[in-house]
C-alpha positions as CSV (number, residue, x, y, z in Angstrom):
1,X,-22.5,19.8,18.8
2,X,-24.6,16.4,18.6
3,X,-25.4,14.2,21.5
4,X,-22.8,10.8,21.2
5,X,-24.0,8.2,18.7
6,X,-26.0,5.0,19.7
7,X,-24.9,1.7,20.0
8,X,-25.1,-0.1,16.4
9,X,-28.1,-2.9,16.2
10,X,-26.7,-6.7,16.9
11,X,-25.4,-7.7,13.5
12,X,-25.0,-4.4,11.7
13,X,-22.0,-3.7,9.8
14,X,-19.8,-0.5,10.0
15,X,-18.3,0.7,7.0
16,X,-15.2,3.5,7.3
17,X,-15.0,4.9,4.3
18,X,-12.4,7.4,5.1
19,X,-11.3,9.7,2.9
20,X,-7.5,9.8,3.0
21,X,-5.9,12.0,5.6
22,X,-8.3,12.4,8.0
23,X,-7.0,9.9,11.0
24,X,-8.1,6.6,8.7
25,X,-4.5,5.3,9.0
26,X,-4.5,5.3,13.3
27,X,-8.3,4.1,13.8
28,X,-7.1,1.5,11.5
29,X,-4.2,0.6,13.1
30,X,-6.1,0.2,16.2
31,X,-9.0,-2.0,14.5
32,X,-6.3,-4.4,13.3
33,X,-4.2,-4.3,17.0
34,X,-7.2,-5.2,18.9
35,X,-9.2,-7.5,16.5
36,X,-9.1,-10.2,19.1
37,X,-10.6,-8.2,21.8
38,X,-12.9,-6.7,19.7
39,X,-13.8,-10.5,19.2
40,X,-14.7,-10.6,22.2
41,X,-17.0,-8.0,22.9
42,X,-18.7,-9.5,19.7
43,X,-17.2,-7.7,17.0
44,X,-15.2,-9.1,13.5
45,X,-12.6,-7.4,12.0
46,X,-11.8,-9.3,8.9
47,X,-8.3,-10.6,9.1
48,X,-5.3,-9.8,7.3
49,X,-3.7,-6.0,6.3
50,X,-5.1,-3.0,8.5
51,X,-7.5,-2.3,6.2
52,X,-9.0,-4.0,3.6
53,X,-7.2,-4.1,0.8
54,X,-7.3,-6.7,-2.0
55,X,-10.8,-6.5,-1.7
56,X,-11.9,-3.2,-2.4
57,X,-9.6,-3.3,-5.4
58,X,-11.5,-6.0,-6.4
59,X,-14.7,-4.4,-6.3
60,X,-13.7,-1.1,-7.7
61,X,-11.4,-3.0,-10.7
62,X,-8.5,-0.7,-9.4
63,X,-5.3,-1.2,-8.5
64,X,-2.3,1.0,-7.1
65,X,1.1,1.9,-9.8
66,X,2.7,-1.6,-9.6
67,X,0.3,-4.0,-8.4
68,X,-2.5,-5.9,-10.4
69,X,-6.2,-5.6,-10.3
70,X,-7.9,-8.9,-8.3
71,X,-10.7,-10.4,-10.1
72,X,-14.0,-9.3,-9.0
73,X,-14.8,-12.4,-7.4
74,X,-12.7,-11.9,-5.0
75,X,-14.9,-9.2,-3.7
76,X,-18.1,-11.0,-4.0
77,X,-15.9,-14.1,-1.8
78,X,-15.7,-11.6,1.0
79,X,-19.2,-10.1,1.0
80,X,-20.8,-13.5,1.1
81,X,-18.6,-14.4,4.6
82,X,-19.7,-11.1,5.8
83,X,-23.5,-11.7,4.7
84,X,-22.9,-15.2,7.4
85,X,-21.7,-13.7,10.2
86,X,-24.2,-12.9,12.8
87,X,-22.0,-9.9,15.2
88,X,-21.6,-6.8,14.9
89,X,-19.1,-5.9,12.0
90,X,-16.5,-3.2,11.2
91,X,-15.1,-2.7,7.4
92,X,-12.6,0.2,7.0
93,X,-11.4,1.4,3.5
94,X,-10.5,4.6,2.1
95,X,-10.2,3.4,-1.3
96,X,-14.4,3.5,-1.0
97,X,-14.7,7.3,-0.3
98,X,-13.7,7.7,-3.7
99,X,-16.1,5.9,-5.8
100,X,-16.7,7.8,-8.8
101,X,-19.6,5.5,-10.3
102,X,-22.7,5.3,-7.9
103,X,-23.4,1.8,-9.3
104,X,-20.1,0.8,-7.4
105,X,-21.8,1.7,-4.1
106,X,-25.0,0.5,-5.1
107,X,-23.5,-2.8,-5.1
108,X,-21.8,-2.7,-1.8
109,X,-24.9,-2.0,-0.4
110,X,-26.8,-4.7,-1.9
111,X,-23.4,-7.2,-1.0
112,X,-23.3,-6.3,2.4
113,X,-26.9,-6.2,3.7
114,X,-29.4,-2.7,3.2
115,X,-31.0,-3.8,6.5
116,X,-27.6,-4.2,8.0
117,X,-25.3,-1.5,6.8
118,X,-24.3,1.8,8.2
119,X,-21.7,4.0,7.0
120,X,-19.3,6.1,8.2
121,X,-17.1,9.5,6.6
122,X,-15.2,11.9,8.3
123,X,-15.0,15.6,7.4
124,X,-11.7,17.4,8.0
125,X,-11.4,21.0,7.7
126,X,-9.7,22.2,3.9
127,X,-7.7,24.3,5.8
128,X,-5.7,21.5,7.2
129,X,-6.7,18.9,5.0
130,X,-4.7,20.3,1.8
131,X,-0.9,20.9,2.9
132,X,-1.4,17.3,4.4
133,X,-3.1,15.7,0.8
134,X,-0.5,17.4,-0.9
135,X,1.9,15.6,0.9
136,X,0.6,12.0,0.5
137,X,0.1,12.5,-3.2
138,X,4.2,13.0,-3.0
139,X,4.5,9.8,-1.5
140,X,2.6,8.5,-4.1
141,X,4.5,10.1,-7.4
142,X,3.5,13.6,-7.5
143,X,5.7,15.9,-8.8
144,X,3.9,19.3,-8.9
145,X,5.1,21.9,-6.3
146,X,2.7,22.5,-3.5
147,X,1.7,26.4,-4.8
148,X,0.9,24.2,-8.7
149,X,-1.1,21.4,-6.9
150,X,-3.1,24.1,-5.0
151,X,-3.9,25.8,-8.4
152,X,-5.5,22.9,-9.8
153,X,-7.3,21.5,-7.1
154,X,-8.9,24.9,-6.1
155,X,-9.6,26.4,-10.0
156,X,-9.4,23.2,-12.4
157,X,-12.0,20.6,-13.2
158,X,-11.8,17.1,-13.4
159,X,-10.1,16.9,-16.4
160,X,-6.8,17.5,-13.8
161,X,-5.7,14.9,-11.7
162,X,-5.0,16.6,-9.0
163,X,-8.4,18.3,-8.6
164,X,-10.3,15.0,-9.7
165,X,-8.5,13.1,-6.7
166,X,-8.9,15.5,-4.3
167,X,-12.5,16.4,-4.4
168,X,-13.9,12.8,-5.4
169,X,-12.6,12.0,-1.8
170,X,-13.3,15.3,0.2
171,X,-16.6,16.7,-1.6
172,X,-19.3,15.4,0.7
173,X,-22.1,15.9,-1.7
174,X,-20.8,14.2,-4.5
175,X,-19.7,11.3,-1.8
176,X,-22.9,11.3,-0.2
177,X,-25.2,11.1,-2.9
178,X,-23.4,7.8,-4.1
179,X,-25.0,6.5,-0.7
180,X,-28.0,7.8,-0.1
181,X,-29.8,6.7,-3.7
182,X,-29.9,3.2,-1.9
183,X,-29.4,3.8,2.1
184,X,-31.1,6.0,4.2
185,X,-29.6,9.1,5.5
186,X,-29.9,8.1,9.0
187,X,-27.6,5.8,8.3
188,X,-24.7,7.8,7.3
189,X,-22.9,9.4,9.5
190,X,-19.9,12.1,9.2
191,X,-17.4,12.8,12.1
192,X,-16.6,16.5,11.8
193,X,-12.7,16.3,12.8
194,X,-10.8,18.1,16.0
195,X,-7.5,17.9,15.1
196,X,-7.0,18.9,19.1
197,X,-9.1,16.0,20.2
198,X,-7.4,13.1,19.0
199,X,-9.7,10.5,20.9
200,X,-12.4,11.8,19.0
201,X,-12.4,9.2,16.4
202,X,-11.6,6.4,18.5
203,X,-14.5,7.0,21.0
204,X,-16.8,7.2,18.0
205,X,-16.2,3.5,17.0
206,X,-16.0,2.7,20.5
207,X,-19.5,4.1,21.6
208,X,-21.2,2.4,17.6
209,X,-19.9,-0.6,18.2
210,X,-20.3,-1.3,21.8
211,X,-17.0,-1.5,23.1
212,X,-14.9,-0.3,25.7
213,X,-13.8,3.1,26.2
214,X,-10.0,3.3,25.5
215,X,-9.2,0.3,23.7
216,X,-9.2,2.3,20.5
217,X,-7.1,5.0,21.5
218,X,-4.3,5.8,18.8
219,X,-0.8,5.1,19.7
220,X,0.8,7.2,17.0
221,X,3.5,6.1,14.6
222,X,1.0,5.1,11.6
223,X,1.7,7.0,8.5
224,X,4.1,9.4,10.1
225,X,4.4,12.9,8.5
226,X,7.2,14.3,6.8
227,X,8.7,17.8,7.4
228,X,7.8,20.7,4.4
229,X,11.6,20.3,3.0
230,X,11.8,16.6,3.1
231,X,8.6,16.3,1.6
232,X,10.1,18.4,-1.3
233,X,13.2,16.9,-1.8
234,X,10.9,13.9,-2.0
235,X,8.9,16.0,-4.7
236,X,12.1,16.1,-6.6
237,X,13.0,12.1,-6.2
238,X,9.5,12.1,-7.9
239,X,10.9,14.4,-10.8
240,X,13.7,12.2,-11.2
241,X,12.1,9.0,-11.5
242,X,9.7,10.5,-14.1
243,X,12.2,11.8,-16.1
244,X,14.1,8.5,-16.3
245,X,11.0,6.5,-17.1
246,X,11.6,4.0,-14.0
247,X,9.3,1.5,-13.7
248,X,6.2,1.6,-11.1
249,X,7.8,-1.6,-9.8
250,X,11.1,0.3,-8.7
251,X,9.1,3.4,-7.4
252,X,7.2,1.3,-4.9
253,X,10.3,-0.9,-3.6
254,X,12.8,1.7,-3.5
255,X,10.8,5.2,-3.1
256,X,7.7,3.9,-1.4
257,X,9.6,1.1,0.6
258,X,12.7,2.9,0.9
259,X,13.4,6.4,0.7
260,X,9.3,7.1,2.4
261,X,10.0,4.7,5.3
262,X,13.3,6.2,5.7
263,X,12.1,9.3,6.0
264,X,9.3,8.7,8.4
265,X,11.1,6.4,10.8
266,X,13.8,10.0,11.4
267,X,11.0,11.3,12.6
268,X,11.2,15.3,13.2
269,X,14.3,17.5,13.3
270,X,14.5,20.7,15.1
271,X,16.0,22.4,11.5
272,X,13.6,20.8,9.5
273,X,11.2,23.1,7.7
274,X,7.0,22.5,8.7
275,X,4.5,21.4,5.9
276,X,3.2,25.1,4.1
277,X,0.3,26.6,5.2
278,X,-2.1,28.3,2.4
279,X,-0.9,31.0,0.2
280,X,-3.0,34.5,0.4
281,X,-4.8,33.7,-2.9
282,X,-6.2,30.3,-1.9
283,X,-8.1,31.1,0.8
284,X,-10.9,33.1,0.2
285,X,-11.5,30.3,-2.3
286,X,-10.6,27.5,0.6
287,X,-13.5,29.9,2.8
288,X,-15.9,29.5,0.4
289,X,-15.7,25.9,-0.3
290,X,-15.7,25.3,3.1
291,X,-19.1,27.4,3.6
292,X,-20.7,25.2,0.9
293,X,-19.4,22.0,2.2
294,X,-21.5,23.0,5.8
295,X,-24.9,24.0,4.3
296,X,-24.3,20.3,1.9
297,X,-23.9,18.8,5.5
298,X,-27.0,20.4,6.6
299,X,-29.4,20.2,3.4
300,X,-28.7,16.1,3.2
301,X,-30.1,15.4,6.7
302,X,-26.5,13.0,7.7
303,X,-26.6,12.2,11.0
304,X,-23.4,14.4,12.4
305,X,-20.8,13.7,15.2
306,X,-18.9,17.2,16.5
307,X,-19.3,20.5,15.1
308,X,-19.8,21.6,11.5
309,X,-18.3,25.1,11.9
310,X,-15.2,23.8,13.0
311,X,-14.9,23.3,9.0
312,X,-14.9,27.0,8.6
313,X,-11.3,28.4,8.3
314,X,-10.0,31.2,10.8
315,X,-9.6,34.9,10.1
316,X,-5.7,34.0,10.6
317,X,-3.7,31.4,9.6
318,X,-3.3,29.3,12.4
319,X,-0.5,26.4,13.3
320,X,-1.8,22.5,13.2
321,X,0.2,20.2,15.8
322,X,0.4,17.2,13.4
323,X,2.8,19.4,11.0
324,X,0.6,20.1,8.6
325,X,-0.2,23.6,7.3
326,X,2.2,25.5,9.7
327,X,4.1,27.2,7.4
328,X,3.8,30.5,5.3
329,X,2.0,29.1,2.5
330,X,5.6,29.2,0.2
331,X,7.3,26.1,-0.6
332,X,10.4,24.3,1.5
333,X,13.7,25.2,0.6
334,X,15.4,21.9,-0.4
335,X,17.6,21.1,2.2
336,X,17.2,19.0,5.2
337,X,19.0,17.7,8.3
338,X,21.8,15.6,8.2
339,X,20.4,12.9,9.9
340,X,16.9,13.6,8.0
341,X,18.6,13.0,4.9
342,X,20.8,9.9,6.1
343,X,17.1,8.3,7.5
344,X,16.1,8.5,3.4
345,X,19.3,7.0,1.9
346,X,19.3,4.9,4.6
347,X,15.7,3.3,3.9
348,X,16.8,3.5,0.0
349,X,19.7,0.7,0.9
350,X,17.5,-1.4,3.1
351,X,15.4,-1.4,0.4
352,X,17.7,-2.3,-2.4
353,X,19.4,-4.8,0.1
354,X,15.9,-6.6,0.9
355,X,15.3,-6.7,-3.2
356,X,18.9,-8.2,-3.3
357,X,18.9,-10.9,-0.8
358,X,15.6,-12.3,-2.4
359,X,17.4,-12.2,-6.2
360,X,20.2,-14.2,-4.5
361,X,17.7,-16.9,-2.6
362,X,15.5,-17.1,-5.6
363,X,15.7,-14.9,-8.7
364,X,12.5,-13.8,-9.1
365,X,10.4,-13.1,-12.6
366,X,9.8,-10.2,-13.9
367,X,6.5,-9.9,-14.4
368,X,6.3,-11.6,-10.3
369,X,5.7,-8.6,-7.9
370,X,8.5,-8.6,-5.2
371,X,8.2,-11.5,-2.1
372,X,8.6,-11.1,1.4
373,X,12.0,-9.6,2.6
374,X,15.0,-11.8,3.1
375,X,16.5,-12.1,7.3
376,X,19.6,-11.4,7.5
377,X,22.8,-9.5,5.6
378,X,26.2,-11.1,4.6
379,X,28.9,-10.1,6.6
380,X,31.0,-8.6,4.4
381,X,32.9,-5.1,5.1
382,X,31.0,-2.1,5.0
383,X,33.1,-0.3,1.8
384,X,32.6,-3.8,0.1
385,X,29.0,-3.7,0.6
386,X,28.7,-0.3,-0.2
387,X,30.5,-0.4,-3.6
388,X,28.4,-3.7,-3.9
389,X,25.0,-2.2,-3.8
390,X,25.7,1.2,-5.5
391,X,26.8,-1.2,-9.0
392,X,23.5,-3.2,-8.6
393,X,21.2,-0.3,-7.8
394,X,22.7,1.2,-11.1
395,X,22.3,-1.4,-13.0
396,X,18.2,-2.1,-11.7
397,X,17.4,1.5,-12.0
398,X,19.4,2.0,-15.3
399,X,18.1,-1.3,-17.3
């Protein structure tokens, strides 16, 4: 276990670079929550989303299914206000532990100040880290079953999606070196995870940026997880909208914005089914990932927070309080509770309602992406409205 990091320099900038899935979503959350305290303890968090979004699309000329790519000068835009500010400065962004080109981080670097920057990773254990990947890749259109995904994450290549996403995020190696061809090692640092500790994070950006402890501390709620059955039967929503050719457009406002949300804002039921653990044939090769992933850790010189052989999976199979990676390692059975279920349909009619009551305040373009949600519903009675919104969800999804 390392000592606790220093205190940043006055006017050095943090960068969180995530990856996905390991507690990004609640630091985050925090960041954004507190950004005028943190003001006041001399620290900017840029304004607008959580996290920064627009921005690092811009830079990496990327874009999510359904929205556009900004043009790169919106990136350069931001870098030059961050370049003029004088206090301390925290970035967050997961989109930038995934860089894939090293000239991509190069530039960052050079945007944002060599003499300034420090960056900042976290390592979660693969153990843990998998069940929980595979289920944010459902929310976001996947549609192979959990035992499929595991097969070509753990013994593809890149030419597979699934493995190419997962390990351009969570190999530290490939990640790292990105970095260190243009920043010093000293100046990366990875926070190995505790998934018991869940302050751990928190008091990290607390103690590098000088700020109070507590006022970072997660709140929960952020990215809530699913069960292991609802995140199948979302699996097969997946399959369905695939097989129909929907557009990306309708995924994101009526899975994404509907069905996910539904589902997340249930919360747990006692008869709903946990997130699958690993199958028997994945983890020897999940153990010896994880050993290499260590002696990388070791053989870079990264300056480390916590302890690396927490990244080492157990003998057994062991339980995760967040959900994930509880299970047997077999897949869900399809079939959730009632009120489960009713939270997803549920979030599917808000949805469809919200996309609705904009067509009837202004009909909207097609090529526009969707505008800000209308207040209010008509009064009309509830079989009226019901009939009403089943005809013009078939006729959107159908068209």
């Amino acid at each position: 276990m390392t000592a606790p990091p220093a205190t940043l320099p006055p006017g050095a900038v943090l960068l969180h670079i995530g990856p996905y899935k390991t507690g990004s979503t609640a630091i985050q959350q925090a960041l954004a929550d507190q950004r005028a305290a943190l003001a006041e303890h001399g620290v900017y968090y840029p304004d607008g989303w959580r996290r920064l979004f627009r921005e690092g699309h811009s830079l990496m000329q990327w874009a999510p299914r359904g929205k556009s790519v900004p043009p790169e000068s919106v990136w350069d835009d931001f870098a030059a206000g961050i370049r003029a500010r004088t206090e301390r400065v925290c970035i967050s962004t997961e989109d930038f532990g995934r860089l894939r080109n090293a000239d991509r981080a190069h530039k960052i670097v050079a945007d944002l100040g060599p003499d300034r920057l420090y960056v900042l990773a976290v390592a979660r254990a693969y153990h843990r880290l998998l069940p929980s990947h595979w289920q944010e890749r459902v929310k976001s259109t996947e549609t192979l079953t959990y035992d499929a995904w595991l097969h070509e994450v753990l013994e593809g290549d890149d030419s597979l999606n699934a493995h190419r996403s997962f390990w351009t995020s969570h190999d530290i190696e490939r990640m790292a070196t990105h970095w260190l061809d243009v920043l010093p090692a000293e100046r990366f640092t990875v926070v190995v995870s505790d998934d018991s500790d869940r302050l751990l994070l928190s008091g990290v950006f607390e103690q590098l940026l000088g700020l109070p402890a507590g006022l970072l501390a997660p709140h929960g709620g952020a990215n809530a997880s699913l069960s292991g059955d609802a995140t199948e039967v979302l699996r097969r929503v997946n399959e369905a909208f695939a097989a129909r050719g929907w557009s990306d457009r309708d995924y994101r406002a009526l899975v994404r914005h509907g069905v996910v949300r539904g589902l997340q804002d249930a919360g747990r039921s006692p008869y709903d089914a946990p997130m699958p653990g690993l199958p028997a044939w994945a983890r020897p090769l999940v153990a010896e990932r994880s050993e290499r992933r260590v002696a990388a850790i070791a053989a870079l010189g990264l300056r480390v927070v916590g302890d690396p052989s927490r990244l080492l999976p157990p003998d057994e199979e062991e339980g995760d309080d967040d959900g994930a990676g509880t299970g047997t390692g077999t897949a869900a059975e399809a079939t959730v509770a009632v009120e489960t279920a009713t939270a997803g349909v549920a979030g599917v009619l808000d949805a469809a309602l919200r996309a609705a009551g904009r067509a009837a305040e202004a009909p909207a373009q097609p090529s526009q992406p969707p505008q800000s949600p209308a207040a209010g519903l008509p009064a009309v009675p509830g079989r009226t409205l019901a009939r009403e919104l089943g005809r013009r969800a078939r006729r959107r999804l159908d068209r």
